[in-house]
C-alpha positions as CSV (number, residue, x, y, z in Angstrom):
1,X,-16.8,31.0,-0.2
2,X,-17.1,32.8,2.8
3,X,-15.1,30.3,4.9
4,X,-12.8,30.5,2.5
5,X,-11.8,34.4,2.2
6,X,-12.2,34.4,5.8
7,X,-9.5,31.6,6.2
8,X,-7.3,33.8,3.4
9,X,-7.4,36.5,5.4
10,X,-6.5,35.1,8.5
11,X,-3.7,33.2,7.2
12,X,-2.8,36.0,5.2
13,X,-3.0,38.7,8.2
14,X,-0.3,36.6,10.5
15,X,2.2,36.0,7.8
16,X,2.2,39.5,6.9
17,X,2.6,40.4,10.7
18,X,5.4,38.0,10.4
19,X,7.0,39.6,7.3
20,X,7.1,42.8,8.5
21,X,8.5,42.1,12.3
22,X,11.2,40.4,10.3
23,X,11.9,43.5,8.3
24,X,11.7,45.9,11.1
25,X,14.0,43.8,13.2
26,X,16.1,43.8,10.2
27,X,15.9,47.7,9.9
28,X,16.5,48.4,13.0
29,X,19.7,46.1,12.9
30,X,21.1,47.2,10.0
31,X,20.2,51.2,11.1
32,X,22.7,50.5,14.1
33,X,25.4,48.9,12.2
34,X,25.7,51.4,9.8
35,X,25.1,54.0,12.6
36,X,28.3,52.7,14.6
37,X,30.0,52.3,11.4
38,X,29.8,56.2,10.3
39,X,30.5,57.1,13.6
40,X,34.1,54.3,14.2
41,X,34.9,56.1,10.3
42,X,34.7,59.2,11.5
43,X,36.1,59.1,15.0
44,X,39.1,57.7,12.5
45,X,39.6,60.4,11.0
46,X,39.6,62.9,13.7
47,X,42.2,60.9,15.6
48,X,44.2,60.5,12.6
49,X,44.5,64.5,12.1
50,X,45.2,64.9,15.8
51,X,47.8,61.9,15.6
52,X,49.7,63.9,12.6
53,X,49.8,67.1,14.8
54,X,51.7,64.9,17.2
55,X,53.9,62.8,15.0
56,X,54.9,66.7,14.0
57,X,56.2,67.8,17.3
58,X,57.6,64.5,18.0
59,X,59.7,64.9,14.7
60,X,60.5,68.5,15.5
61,X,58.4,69.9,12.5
62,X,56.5,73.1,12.7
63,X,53.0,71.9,14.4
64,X,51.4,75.6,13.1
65,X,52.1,74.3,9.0
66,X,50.5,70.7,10.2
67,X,47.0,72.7,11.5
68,X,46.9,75.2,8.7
69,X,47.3,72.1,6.5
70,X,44.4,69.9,8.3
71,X,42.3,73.3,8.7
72,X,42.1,73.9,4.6
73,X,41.7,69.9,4.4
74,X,38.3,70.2,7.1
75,X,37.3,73.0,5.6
76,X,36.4,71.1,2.3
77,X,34.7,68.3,3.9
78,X,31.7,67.2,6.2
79,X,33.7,68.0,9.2
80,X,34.4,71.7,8.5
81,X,32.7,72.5,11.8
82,X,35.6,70.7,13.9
83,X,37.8,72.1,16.4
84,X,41.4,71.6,17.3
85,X,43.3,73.7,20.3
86,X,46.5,73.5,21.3
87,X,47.4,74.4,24.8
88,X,51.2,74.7,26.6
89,X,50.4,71.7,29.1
90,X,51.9,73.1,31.6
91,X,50.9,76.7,32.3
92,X,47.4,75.5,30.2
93,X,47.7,78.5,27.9
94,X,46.3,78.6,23.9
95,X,49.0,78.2,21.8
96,X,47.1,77.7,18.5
97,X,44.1,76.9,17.2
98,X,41.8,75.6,14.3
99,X,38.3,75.9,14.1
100,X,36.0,78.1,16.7
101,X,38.0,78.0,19.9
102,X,36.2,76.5,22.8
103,X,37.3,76.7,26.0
104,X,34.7,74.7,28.1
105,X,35.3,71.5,28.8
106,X,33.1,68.3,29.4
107,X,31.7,67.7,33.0
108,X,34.1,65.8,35.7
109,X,31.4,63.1,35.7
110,X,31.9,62.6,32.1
111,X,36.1,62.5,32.0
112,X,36.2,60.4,34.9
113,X,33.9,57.7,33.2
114,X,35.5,58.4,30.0
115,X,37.4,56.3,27.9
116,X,41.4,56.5,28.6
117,X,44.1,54.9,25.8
118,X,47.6,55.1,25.7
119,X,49.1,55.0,22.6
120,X,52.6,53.2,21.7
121,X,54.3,56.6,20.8
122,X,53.4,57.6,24.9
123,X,50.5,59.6,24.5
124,X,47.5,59.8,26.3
125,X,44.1,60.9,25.3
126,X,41.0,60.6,27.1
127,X,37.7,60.2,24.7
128,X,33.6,61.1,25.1
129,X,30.9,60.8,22.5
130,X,27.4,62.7,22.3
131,X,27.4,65.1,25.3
132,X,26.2,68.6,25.4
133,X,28.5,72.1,26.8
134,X,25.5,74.4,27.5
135,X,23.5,74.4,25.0
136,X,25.6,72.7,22.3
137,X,25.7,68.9,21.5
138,X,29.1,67.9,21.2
139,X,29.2,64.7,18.9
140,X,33.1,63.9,19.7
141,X,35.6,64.8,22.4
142,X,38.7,64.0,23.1
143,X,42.4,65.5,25.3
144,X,45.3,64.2,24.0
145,X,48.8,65.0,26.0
146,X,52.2,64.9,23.7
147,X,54.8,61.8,24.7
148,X,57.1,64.9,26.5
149,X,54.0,66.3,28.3
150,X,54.4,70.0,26.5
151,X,51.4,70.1,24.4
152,X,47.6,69.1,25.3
153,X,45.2,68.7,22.0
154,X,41.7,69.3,22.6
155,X,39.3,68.5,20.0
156,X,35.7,69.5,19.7
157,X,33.5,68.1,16.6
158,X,29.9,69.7,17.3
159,X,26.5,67.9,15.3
160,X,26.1,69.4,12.0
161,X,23.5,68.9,9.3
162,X,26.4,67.4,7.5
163,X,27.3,65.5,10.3
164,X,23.9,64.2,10.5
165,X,24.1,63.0,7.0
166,X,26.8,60.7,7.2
167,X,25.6,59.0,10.5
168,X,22.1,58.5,9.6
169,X,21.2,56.2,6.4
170,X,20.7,57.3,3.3
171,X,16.7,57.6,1.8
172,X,17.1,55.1,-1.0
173,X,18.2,52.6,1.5
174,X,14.9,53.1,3.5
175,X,12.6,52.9,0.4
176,X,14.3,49.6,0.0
177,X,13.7,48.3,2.7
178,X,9.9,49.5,2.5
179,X,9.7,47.9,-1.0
180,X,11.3,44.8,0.4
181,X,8.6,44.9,3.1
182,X,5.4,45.9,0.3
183,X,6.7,43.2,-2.0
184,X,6.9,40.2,0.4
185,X,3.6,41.5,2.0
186,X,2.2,41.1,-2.0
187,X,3.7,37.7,-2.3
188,X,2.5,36.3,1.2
189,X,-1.5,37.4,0.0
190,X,-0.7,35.4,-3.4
191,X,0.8,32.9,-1.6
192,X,-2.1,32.4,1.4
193,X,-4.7,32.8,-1.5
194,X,-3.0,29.6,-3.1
195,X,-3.2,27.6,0.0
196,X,-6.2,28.8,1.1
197,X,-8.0,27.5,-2.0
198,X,-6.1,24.1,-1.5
199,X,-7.6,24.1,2.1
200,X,-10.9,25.0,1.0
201,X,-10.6,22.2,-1.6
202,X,-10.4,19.7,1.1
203,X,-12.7,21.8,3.3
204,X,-15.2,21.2,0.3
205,X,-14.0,17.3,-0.2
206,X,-15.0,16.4,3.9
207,X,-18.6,18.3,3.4
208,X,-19.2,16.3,0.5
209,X,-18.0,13.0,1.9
210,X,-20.3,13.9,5.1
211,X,-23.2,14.8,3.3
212,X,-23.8,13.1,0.0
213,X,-22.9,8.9,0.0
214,X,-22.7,8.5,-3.5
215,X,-20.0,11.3,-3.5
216,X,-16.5,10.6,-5.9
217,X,-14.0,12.2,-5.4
218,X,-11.4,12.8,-8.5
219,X,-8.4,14.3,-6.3
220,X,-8.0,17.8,-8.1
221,X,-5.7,19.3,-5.8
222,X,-2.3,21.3,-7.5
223,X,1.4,19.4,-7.1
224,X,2.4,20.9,-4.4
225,X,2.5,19.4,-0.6
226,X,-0.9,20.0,1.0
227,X,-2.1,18.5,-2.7
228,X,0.0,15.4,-2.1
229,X,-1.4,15.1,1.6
230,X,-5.6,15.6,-0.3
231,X,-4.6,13.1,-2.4
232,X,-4.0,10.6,-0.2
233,X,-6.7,11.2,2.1
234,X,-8.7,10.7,-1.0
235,X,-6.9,7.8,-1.9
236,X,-7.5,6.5,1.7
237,X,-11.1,7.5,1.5
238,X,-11.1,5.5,-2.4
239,X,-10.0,2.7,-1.3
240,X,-12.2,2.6,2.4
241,X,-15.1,3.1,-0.1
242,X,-13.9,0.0,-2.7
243,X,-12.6,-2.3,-0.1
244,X,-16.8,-1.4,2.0
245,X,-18.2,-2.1,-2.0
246,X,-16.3,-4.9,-2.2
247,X,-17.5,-6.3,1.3
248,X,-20.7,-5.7,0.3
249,X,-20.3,-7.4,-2.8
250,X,-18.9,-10.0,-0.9
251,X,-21.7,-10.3,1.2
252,X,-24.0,-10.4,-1.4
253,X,-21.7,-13.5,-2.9
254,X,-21.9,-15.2,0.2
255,X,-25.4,-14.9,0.3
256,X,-26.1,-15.9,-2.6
257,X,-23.5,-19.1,-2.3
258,X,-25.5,-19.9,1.4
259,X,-28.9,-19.7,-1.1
260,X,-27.3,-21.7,-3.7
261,X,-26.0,-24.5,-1.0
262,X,-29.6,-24.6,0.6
263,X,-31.2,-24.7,-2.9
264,X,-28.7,-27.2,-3.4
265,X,-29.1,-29.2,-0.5
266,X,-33.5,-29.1,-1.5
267,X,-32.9,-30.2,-4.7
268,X,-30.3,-33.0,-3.1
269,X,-33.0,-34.1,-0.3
270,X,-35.9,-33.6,-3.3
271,X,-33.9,-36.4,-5.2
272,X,-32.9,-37.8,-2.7
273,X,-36.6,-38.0,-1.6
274,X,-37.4,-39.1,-5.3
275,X,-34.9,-41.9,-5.7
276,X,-36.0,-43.4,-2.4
277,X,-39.7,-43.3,-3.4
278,X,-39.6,-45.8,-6.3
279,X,-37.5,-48.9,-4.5
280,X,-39.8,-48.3,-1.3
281,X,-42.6,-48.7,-3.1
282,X,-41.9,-51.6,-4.6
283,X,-40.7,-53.5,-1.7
284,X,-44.0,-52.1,-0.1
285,X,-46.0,-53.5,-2.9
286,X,-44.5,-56.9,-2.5
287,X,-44.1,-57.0,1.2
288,X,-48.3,-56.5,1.2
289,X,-48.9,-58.8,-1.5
290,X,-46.9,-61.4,0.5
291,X,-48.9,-60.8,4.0
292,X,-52.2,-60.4,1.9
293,X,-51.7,-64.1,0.1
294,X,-50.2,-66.6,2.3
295,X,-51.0,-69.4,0.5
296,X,-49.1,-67.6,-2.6
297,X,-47.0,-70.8,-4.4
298,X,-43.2,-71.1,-3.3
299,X,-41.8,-70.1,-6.8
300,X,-43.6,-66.9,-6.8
301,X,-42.6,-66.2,-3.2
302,X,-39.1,-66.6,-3.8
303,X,-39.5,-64.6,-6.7
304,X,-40.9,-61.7,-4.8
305,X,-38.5,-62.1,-1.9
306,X,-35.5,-61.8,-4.5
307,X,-37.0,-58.4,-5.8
308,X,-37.5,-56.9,-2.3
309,X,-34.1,-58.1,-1.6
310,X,-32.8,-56.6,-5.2
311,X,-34.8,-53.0,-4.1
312,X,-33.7,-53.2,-0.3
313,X,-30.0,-53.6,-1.9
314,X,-30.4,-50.7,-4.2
315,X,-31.3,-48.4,-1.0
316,X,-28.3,-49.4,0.9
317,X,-26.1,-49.0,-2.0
318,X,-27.6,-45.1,-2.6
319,X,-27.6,-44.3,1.2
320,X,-23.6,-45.5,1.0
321,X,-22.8,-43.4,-1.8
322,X,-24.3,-40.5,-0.4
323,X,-22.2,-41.7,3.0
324,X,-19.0,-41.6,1.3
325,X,-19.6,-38.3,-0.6
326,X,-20.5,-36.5,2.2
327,X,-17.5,-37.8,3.9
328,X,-15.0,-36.6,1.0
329,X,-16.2,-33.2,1.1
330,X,-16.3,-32.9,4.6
331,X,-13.3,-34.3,4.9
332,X,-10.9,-33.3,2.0
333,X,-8.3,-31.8,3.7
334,X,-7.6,-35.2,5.9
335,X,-7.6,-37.4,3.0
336,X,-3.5,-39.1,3.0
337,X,-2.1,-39.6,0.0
338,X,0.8,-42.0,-0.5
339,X,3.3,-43.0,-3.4
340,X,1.6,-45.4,-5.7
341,X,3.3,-47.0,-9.3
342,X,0.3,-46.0,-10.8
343,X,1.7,-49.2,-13.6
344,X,1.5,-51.8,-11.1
345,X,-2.0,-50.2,-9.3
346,X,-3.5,-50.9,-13.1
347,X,-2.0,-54.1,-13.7
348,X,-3.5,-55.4,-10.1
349,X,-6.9,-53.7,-10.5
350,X,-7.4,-55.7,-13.9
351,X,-6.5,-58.8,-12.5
352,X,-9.3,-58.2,-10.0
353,X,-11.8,-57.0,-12.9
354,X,-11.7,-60.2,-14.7
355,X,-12.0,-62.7,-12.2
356,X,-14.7,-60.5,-10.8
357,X,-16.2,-60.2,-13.9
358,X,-16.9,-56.5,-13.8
359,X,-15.7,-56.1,-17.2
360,X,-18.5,-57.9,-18.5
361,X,-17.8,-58.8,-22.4
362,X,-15.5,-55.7,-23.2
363,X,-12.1,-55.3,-23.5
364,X,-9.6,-53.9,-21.2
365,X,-6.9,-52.0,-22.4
366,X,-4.2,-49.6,-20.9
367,X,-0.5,-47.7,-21.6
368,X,0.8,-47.1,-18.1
369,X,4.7,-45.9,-18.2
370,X,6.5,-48.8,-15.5
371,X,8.0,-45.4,-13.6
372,X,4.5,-43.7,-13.3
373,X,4.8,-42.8,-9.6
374,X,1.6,-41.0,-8.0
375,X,0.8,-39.5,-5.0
376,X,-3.1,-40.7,-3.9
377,X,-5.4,-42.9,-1.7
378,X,-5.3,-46.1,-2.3
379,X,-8.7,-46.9,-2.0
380,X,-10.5,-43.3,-3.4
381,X,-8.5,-44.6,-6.6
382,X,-9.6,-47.9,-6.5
383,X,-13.0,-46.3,-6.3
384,X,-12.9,-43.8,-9.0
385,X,-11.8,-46.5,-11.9
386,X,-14.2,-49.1,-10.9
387,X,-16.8,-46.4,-10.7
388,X,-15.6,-45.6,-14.4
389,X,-15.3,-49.4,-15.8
390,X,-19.0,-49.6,-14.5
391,X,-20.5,-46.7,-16.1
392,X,-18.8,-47.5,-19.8
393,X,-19.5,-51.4,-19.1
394,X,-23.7,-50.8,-18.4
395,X,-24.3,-47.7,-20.6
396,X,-21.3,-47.1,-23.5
397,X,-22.8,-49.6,-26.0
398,X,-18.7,-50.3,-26.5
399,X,-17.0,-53.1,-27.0
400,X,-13.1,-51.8,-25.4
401,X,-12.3,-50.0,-22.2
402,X,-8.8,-48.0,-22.1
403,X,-6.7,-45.9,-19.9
404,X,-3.6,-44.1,-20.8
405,X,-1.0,-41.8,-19.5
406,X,-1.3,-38.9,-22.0
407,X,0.6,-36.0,-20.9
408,X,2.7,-34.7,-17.4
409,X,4.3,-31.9,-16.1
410,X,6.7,-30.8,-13.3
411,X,4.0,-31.7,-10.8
412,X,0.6,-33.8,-12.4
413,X,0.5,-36.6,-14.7
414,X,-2.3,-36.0,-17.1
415,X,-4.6,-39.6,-17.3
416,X,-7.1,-40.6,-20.1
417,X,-9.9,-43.2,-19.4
418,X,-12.1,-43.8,-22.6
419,X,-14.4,-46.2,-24.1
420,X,-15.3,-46.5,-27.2
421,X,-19.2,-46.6,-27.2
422,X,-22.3,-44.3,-28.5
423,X,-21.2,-41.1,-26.4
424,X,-24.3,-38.8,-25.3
425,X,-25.6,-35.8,-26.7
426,X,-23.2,-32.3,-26.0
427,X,-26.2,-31.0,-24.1
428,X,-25.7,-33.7,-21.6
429,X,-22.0,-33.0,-21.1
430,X,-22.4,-30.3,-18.9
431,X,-24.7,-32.3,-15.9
432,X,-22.7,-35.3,-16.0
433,X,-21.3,-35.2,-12.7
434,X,-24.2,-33.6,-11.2
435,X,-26.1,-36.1,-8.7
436,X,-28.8,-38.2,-9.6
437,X,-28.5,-36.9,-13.5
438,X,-29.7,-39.3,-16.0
439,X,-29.6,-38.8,-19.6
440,X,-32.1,-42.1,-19.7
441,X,-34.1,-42.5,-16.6
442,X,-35.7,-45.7,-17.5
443,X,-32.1,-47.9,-18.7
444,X,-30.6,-46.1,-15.5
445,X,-33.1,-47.7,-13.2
446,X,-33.0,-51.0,-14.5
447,X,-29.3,-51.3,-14.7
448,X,-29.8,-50.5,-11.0
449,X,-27.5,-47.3,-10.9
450,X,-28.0,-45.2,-8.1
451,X,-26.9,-41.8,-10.3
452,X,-24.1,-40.8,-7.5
453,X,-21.1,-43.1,-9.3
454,X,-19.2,-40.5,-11.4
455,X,-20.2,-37.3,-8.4
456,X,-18.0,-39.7,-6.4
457,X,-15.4,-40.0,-9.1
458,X,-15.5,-36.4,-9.2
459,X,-15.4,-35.7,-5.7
460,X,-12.8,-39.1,-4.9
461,X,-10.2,-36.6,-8.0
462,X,-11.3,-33.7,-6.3
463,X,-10.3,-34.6,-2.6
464,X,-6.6,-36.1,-3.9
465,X,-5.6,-32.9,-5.5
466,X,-6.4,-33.3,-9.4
467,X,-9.3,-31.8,-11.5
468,X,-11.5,-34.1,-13.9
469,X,-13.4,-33.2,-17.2
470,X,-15.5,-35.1,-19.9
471,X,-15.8,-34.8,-23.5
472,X,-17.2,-37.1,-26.4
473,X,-14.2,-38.8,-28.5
474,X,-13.7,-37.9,-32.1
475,X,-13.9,-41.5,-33.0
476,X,-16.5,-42.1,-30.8
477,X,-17.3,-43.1,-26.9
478,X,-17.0,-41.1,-23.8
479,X,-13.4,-39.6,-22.5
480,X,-12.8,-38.9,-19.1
481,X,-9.3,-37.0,-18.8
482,X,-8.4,-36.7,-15.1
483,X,-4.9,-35.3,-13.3
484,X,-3.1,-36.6,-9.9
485,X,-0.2,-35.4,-8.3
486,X,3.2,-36.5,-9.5
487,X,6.0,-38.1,-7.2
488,X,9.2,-36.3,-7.7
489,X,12.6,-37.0,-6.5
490,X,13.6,-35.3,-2.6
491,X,9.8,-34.9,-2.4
492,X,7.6,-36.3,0.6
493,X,3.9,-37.6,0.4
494,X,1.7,-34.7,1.9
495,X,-1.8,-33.1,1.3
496,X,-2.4,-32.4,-2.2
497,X,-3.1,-28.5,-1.5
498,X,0.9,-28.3,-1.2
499,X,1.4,-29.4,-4.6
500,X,0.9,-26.6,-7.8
501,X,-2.7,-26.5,-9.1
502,X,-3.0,-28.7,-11.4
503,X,-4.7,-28.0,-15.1
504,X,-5.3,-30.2,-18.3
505,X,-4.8,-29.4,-21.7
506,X,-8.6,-28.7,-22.9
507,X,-11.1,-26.8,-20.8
508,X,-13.5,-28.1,-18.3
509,X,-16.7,-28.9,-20.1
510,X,-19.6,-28.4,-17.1
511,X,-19.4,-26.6,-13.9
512,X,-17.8,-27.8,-10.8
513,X,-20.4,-29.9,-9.1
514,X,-19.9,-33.9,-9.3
515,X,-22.1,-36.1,-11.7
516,X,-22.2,-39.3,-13.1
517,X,-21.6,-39.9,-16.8
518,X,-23.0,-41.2,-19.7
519,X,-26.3,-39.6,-18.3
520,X,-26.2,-42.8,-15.7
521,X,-25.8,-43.8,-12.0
522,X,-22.7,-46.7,-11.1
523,X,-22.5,-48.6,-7.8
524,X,-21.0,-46.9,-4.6
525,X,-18.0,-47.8,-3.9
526,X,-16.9,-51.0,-2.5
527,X,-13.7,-49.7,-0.7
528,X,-13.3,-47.5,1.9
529,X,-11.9,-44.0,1.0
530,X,-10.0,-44.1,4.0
531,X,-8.0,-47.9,3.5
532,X,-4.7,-47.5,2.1
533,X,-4.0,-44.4,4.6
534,X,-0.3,-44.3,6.2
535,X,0.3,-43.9,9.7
């Protein structure tokens, strides 16, 4: 509060000093104006009455009538102290006279600095202002000689109280200019006090942001210029506090992603760890019994041989998975996608299915439009659909297999793959694509899945630009509805990060993290996700 009167004051003191050397220097103008203008208006009028007295004896009219006139016309007014002589020019005596007659005249260093005119009519006259004959104070003087050179005009017009009057300035106009002074003085405290409580406002906001950290400011400053200028320091300081929150935030995130990667990447290794143990073990079982009996008959060797061989199979087909998935994350952004008729890819691919016999004893059936023109890898979507016919063919329960186009828009065609088996329970939906997940750990294993198929489908849909989600179908069976980009005309094949985002018409069922479905592990992948790539 202190600071704060004391900063009024100061502020306060120099405007007022201002204010009033303004309205002193506008005094002391205006005093000499009006000064010089009573003294032009009544030089005026003096030479105007001794300018009559000479149009008189130029026009041959009695000059005595002309003075008598003038002297009852000064006698009435502020000037009734003037005086007018008229001398013969030649042998310099009076002639006349108005007024007290004074016969002294101004010193010779005054008349030869003087003023000189001529006027048109011939005369001459020679004029001094404020001079003193003895002890007197002449205001005006002047000697002014007829056109014929007869007469000489002196003319004395002493100071008078009178006089004095109509030179200086008039009272009222001093009080005004006092109560001009007094009122602006009044207006400049009102006014300092104003901005002196803005200044301590922000004087009060930078003590609290120094001292106290959990310090809001609310920006309660008046609409006025210095307030605009607080609030957008506060402003500045709002948003330097919520962009540092929103580091820290941040920072917290990003620890808590790095904690959830590394808990991610233990639980990974754990089941990785896992997975590995059982195949080992058996093939460490058998390897021992085969060293420990020698003699053992051939049948049974073979027959042990055949499941080492079946287990030693199983570990190269889990170590390739986890090859290729590493590889598509790692390497999403360099997957090339070309233009594939997604009719003729189908058509192919189910060719090669039955004569593989991957299909097993279901059916295959699929509604591909002829001009279905996608952008993808050639051999990540090879992958994801014989990932897909693998999990429905060993764990659906199904007797049918289908994939149809089922909706598009400017950019992604919208693609349903379905079977039309037992489904699994709602719970299960959500870990599908997480690795290793098995909704039945013992079938799994004996249907030799490795529980990385559909987190590769996931990740293969993933790395070509499209999203993927999983749902149970009303009539029964498990739905995988997937996107992929769209070709359209003018447009080139590129990354799929140039391309809109894609979405599908229900919502994602799970988080974002790859599984397999129907609770069950497929094979790796037979192709390569990087065949099919253009130059």
């Amino acid at each position: 509060m202190k600071r704060n009167i004391k900063y009024q004051l100061k502020l306060f003191f120099s405007a007022a000093f201002c204010i009033w050397i303004v309205v002193l220097g506008f005094v002391w103008l205006q005093y000499k104006a009006e000064k010089d203008l009573s003294r032009t208006l009544i030089t005026q009028r003096v030479r105007m009455a001794v300018g009559s007295l000479i149009d008189a004896h130029i026009k041959g009219l009695d000059v005595e009538d002309q003075l008598e006139s003038l002297d009852r016309y000064f006698s009435k007014s502020d000037l009734n102290e003037i005086s007018i002589s008229i001398y013969d020019n030649h042998s310099k005596k009076l002639l006349m006279s108005m007024g007290d007659v004074r016969t002294a005249t101004p010193p010779t260093a005054l008349l030869e600095n003087a003023e000189s005119y001529t006027y048109p009519d011939g005369s001459r006259v020679t004029i001094l202002g404020d001079f003193y004959i003895g002890k007197d104070k002449i205001f005006y003087y002047s000697s002014r000689t007829t056109p014929d050179g007869d007469l000489e005009l002196r003319t004395y017009l002493p100071y008078s109280k009178q006089l004095g009057a109509m030179i200086h300035i008039k009272t009222i106009y001093w009080f005004m200019l006092v109560g001009i002074g007094l009122f602006g003085t009044v207006m400049v405290f009102f006014i300092t006090k104003y901005q002196a409580k803005n200044v301590a406002l922000l004087h009060e906001f930078a003590r609290r942001v120094a001292t106290d950290s959990n310090f809001i400011p609310m920006g309660d400053f008046p609409p006025d210029e210095i307030g605009d200028i607080s609030r957008q320091i506060v402003a500045v300081y709002n948003a330097r506090i919520q962009a540092n929150v929103r580091r820290e935030r941040e920072h917290v995130i990003a620890l808590k992603a790095v904690e959830e990667k590394n808990k991610v990447k233990r639980a990974l290794t754990n089941n990785i760890s896992h997975e590995l143990k059982t195949p080992i073990g058996i093939i460490r079982g058998y390897v021992e019994m085969l060293l420990a009996e020698p003699d053992m008959p051939a049948e049974d060797r073979e027959h042990f041989l055949l499941k080492t061989q079946e287990n030693v199979e199983r570990i190269v087909t889990m170590l390739a998975s986890l090859s290729t998935m590493t590889r598509l994350e790692e390497g999403a952004n360099n997957i090339t996608l070309k233009e594939i008729n997604f009719h003729k890819f189908i058509e192919s691919l189910e060719e090669e299915m039955l004569e593989g016999g991957m299909l097993g004893d279901m059916d295959f059936v699929w509604n591909i439009p002829a001009d279905c023109e996608i952008y993808a890898n050639e051999g990540l979507l090879t992958s994801v659909i014989t990932n897909l016919v693998k999990n429905a063919r060993n764990y659906s329960q199904g007797t049918e297999i289908g994939i149809d186009v089922i909706g598009k828009n400017g950019n992604y065609y919208t693609i349903s793959f379905y079977d039309n088996g037992v489904g699994v329970g709602e719970e299960h939906l959500q870990y599908l694509f997480d690795r290793f997940y098995r909704v039945d750990v013992g079938r799994s294993r004996k249907s030799g899945g490795t529980g990385l198929g559909l987190s590769i489908v996931k990740s293969s849909i993933n790395s070509m630009g499209g999203t993927i989600i999983v749902r149970n179908r009303r009539g029964g069976g498990l739905e995988f509805v997937f996107t992929l980009a769209r070709v359209k005309d003018g447009q080139s094949p590129g990354h799929p990060g140039e391309t809109d985002t894609p979405t599908t018409d229900t919502p994602t069922t799970g988080d974002n993290t790859p599984g397999d479905a129907h609770g069950n592990g497929t094979d790796a992948p037979d192709t390569d996700p990087d065949s099919g790539r253009q130059a």
